[in-house]
N, C-alpha and C positions, 0 to 999 in steps of 0.2 A: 174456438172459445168454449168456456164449461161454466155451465150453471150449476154451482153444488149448494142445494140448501145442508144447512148445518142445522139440526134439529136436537134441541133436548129431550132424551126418551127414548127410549130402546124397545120397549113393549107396544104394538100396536095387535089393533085385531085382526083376523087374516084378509077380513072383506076391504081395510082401508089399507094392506100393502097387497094386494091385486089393483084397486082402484090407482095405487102409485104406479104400480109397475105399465096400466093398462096407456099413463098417459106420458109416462116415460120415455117411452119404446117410440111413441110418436116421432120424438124430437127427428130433425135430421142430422146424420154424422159433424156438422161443422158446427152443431150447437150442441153441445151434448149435454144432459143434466145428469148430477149426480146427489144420491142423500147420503147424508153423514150423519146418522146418531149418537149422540155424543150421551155420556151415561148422567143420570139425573143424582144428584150430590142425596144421599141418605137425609131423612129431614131429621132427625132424631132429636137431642137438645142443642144442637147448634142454632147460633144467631143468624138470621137475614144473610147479613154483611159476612158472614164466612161460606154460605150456601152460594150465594153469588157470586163468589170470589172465586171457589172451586168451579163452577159451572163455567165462571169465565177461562177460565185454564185450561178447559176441555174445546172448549169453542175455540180459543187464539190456536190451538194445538191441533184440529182438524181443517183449519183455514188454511190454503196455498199462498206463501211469501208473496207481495204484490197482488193479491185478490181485491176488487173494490169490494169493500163489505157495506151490506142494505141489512138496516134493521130493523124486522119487524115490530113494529112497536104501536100501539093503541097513539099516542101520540104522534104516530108521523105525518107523512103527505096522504091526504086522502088522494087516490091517484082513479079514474077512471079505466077501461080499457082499451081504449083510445091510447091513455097519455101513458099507462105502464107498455104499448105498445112502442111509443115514442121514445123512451127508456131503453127498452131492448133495443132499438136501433141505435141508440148513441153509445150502449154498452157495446155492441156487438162491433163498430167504426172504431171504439179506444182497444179492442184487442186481448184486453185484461179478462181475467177469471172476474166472474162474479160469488162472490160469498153473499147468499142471503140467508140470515141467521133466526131461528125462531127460539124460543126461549123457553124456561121449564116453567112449572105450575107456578115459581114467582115473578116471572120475568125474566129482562137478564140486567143486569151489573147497571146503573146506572152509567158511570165513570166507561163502560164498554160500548154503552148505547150511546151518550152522546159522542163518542168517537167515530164510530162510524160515518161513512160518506156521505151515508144518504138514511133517514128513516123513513118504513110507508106504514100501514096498516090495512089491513087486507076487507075489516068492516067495523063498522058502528058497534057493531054489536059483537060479545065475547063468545070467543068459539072455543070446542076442545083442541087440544093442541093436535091430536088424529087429523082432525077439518082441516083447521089451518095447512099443513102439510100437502094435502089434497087439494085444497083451493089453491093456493098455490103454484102449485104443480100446473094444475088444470088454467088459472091466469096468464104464466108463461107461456104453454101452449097456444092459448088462444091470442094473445100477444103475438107470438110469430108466424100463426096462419096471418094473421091482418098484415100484418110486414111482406110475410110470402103471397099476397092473394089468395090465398088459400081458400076455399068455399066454406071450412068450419064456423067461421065469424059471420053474425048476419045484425044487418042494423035495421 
């Protein structure tokens, strides 16, 4: 199975793709995660609704056919680590790729976001799109030590 976050954004700073790569490399071979940055639509004089539209095109276009797609979204399921622990096991039982998608400086596509299978949000409060990526990263991890017994997880 592959966990591919799909991220809008291409520029990060060097300390938060070490901090990626640091919890990446963790995963074990039968869970593999992968990031996909998808390029951020130019804001120039365009509308919203054309910015979205394009950013959606770039996302459906690095998604793998049959992917369950999870959206992050301020609106979703607040999930604990616990229950997004409980998640990955039910994801991990259905076999399917996971697409979980983060969004650019606007969001993403409304019409994109309620299609998706699942929404979470990752917190209360608004992160930079860098964080998110990292948090993340670093919740699935910890997600699968608790599935694996792993000792990183401590309650």
């Amino acid at each position: 199975m592959r966990l591919l976050i799909v991220a809008v954004g291409q520029r990060v700073p060097d300390w938060a793709q070490t901090a990626w790569d640091d919890y990446a490399k963790r995963f074990p071979p039968e869970l593999r995660v992968e990031l996909k940055a998808v390029k951020t639509e130019p804001r120039g004089s365009k509308t919203l609704d054309t910015l979205l539209a394009a950013e959606r095109e770039r996302i459906e276009a690095a998604i793998p056919r049959g992917a369950r797609i999870v959206a992050l979204d301020e609106r979703g399921a607040h999930l604990t680590t616990a229950a997004l622990a409980q998640r990955l096991r039910g994801w991990q039982l259905e076999g399917d790729d996971v697409a979980l998608v983060i969004g650019g400086p606007d969001g993403l596509q409304p019409a994109f976001r309620d299609a998706a299978h699942e929404r979470i949000r990752l917190s209360d409060m608004t992160l930079p799109h860098v964080f998110a990526r990292i948090l993340l990263v670093e919740q699935l991890y910890r997600a699968w030590s608790i599935n694996a017994g792993h000792t990183y997880h401590r309650e």
